[in-house]
N, C-alpha and C positions, 0 to 999 in steps of 0.2 A: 935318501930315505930319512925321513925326519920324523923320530918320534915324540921327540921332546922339546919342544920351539923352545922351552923356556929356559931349561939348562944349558943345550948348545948355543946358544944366541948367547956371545960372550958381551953384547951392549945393552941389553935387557938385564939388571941388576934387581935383585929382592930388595924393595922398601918397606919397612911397616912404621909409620913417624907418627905421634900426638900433634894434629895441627888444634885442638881444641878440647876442653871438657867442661862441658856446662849441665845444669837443671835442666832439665824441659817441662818439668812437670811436678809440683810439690804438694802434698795434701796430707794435713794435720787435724783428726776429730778426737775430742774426749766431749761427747754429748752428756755424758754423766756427771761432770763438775761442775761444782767441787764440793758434793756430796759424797762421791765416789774416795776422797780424801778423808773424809771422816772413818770411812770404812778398815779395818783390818781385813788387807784382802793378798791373796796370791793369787798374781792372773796366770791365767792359761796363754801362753802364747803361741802362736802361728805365723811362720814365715817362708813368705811364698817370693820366688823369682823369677823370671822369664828376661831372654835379649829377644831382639828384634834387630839386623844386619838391613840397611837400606843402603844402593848407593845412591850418591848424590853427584857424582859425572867429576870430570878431567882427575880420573884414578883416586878420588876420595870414596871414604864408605863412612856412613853413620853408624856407632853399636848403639842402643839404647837399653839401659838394665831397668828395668822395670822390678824395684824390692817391696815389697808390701809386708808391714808388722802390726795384726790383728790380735790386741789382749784382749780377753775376758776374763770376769771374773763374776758365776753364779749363774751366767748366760747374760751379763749387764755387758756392753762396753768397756771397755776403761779407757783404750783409746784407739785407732786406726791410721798409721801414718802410710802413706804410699809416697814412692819417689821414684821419679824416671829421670835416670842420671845419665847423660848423654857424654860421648867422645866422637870427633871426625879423625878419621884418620887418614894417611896417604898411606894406600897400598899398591906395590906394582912390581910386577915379576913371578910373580907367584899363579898358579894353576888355580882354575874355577874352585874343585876342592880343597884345594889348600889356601884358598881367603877366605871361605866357608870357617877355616878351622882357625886361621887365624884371628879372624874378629871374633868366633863365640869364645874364643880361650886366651888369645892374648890379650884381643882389646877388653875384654868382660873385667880380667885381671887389674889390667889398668885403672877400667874405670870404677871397680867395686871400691875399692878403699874411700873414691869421695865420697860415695854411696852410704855407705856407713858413717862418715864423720855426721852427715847431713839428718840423717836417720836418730843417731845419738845425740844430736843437737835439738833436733826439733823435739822431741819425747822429753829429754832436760827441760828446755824452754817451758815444755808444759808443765810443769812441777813436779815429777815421775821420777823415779830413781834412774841412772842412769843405764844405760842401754848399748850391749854390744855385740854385733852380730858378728859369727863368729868367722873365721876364712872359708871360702868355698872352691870345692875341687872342679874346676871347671873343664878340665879335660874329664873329669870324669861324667859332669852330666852333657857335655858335648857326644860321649861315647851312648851315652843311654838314649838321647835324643836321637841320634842315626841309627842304632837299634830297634829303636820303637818304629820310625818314619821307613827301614826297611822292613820291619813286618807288614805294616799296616800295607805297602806296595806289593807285598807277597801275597797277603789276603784281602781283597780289597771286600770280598764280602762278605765277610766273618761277622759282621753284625746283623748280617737280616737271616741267621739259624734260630 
């Protein structure tokens, strides 16, 4: 009786390894300069994130964090950076749900911090006072994410009342 392949199978070992972390995707607007510099202004900020887990075959997986920082100020612009900040990883040993939770929580981890320098970098470079976003609890929106995605399976048709 075998419940567990992964545990008893004493040659099957947990890997979780950084083979990689790069950009995949960089995008810096301030449509409003450098008028918008002349202005006395405190913007309104919004930041929004999402990962996206792909694998990519012989036991790697891609995280991709996706951070978008949206200021305004008056309803003007001031500026919009999005970045999708990529890591491959090798994972192997671990249970369908337990790579699930490893990439949105460990690898996320990992790869937020470059996410931010790049984020802080590019908004600097645009003449803007510096910019820090701040640590995020990623088991905790891993927890709200399986939350939501098991209601939405429990009700599948709660939106057509």
């Amino acid at each position: 009786m075998q419940e567990n392949a992964v545990s008893e199978n004493p040659e099957v070992q947990r890997q979780f390894a950084v083979q990689r972390i790069y950009v995949k995707d960089i995008s810096f607007e301030s449509p409003n300069s450098p008028n918008i510099f002349k202005e006395n202004w405190t913007p309104q900020i919004n930041v929004g994130l999402g990962t996206e887990v792909s694998d990519i075959g012989n036991g790697a997986k891609e995280l991709a964090l996706k951070v978008t920082v949206d200021a305004k100020h008056e309803g003007k612009s001031v500026f919009l950076v999005e970045v999708v900040q990529a890591g491959i990883f090798t994972v192997a040993g671990f249970t369908d749900e337990e790579v699930d939770a490893v990439m949105n929580i460990g690898a996320a981890n990992v790869v937020f911090p470059y996410a931010r320098e790049t984020i802080s970098d590019l908004i600097t470079r645009g003449s803007f006072p510096q910019f820090v976003l701040q640590p995020v609890n990623f088991e905790a929106l891993y927890a709200q994410q399986r939350q939501q995605r098991a209601g939405a399976a429990a009700n599948p048709d709660s939106n057509t009342h």
